[in-house]
C-alpha positions, 0 to 999 in steps of 0.5 A: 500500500503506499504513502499516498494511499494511506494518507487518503485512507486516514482523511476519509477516516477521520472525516468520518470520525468528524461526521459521527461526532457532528451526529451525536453532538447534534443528537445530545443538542435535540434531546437538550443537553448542552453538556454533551453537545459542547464536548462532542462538538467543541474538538471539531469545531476547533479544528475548523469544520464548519458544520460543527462551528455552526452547530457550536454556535447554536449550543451556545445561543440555546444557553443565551451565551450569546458571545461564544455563539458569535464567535462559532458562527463567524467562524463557521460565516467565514468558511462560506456556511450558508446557514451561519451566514445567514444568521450573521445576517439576522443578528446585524439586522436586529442588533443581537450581540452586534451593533444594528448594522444592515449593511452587514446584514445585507453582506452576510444575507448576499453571501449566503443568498448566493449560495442558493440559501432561501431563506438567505435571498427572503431575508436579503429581498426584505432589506431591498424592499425595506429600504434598509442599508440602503435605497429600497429597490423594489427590482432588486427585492422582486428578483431574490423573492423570485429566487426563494419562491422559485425553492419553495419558500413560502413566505417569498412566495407570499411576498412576491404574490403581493408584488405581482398584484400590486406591479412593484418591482415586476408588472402587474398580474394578479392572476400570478399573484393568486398562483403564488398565494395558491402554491404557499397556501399548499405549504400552510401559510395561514397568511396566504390563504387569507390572501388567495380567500380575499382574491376569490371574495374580490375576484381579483386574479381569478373568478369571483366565488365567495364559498371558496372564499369562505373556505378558505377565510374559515382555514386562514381564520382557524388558525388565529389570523385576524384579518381572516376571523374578521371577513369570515365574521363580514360574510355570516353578517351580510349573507356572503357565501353563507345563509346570515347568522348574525350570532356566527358572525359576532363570534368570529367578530369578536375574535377578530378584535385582537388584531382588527379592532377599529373595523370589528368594532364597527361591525359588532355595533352593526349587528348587536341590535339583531342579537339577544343578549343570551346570544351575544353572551354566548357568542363571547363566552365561545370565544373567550374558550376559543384556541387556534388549531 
């Protein structure tokens, strides 16, 4: 066997080795212990693989050292680790353990944006379309909400279904925007459901149906989305899709008040007239027990 082979039998088996102390650090991590998972991570760490920086680096950010995390997730950044880069991103974005820099944010998202991480080019499309770190650029943001949604992340998704009904940074197509809330309710992104809900109420970008609208408002609104709770409560009110049932509609009024309470208001004093108050009271008491799915 010669020398060259050797040191290539030796490489792979120390990566191996390398591989099994990632999984068990990791393993130890999951079941919450952070003793274990320090010993088992720390001598890969210092010995420059990045996986098990990263990993380091969320051990101690579990145990709120938030000091000995940034150091394993820059060390970790600095080897390209997409996933450590992006969480430099969020750090400098929201000023954890760094000074609020978005610029850095911005560098730390780009890096690992362009290594293909989705969540990396949604968070470095929010600054575009935010304006932070620097001028908003709405083409910019639509172009890396395109790439994030284009891997099936569903917030892009989301965010760039606003886009195209709205025609920022890309030209207006509503029925685009209902595909790209359609392919993000399908993951389970309450948000949009109510929004695809809202385009079938509307007729916007597809053709008016008000029982899918109800549909699909009664998921988003199971879920504690308030907007959602607050058209489910419209329709029962003005007989929407829906036989009216003014008490249905108090109820899902009531619990839309948490988070849209100028127009829920409005309409509880609407409909209250037409109520008993044994009604009403057992409409608050259903949604006072009320939790969402």
């Amino acid at each position: 066997m010669t020398k060259k082979l050797l040191v290539v039998l030796a490489m792979v088996a120390m990566s191996g080795a390398a591989t099994a102390d990632v999984t068990r650090g990791w393993t130890a991590f999951e079941a919450g212990d952070y003793a274990t998972a320090r010993s088992e991570l720390l001598p890969d760490a210092e010995q420059g693989d990045a996986e098990a920086q990263y990993r380091l680096g969320r051990v101690f950010e579990a145990e709120k050292d938030l000091a000995g995390a940034l150091q394993w997730y820059k060390a970790a950044a600095k080897q390209e680790h997409a996933e450590a880069q992006r969480v430099l991103g969020i750090w400098y974005e929201i000023g954890q353990a760094v000074k609020q820099d978005y610029l850095s944010a911005a560098c730390w998202y780009k890096a690992a944006a362009e290594q293909g991480n989705d969540k990396a080019q949604r968070n470095l499309a929010d600054l575009f379309a935010e304006g932070k770190g620097a001028a908003r650029d709405d083409q910019a943001a639509a172009r890396w909400y395109q790439a994030a949604a284009a891997q099936g992340n569903a917030k892009a998704q989301r965010k760039l279904g606003h886009f195209y009904y709205f025609g920022v940074g890309v030209p207006q197509d509503q029925a685009k925007a209902a595909e790209l809330f359609k392919a993000a309710t399908d993951q389970g992104l309450s948000k949009a459901t109510r929004d695809l809900a809202l385009l079938h109420y509307l007729g916007k970008g597809v053709e008016k149906d008000l029982g899918q609208a109800m549909r699909l408002f009664r998921e988003a609104a199971a879920e504690g989305d308030g907007e959602a709770q607050f058209f489910l409560g419209l329709m029962y009110a003005q007989g929407e899709g829906v036989e009216t049932d003014y008490g249905e509609a108090y109820f899902w009024l009531t619990l839309a008040m948490a988070e849209e309470q100028r127009r829920a208001e409005e309409w509880l004093h609407k409909i209250e007239g037409q109520l008993s108050p044994e009604v009403i009271a057992a409409a608050e008491g259903r949604a006072k027990q009320w939790r969402p799915e």
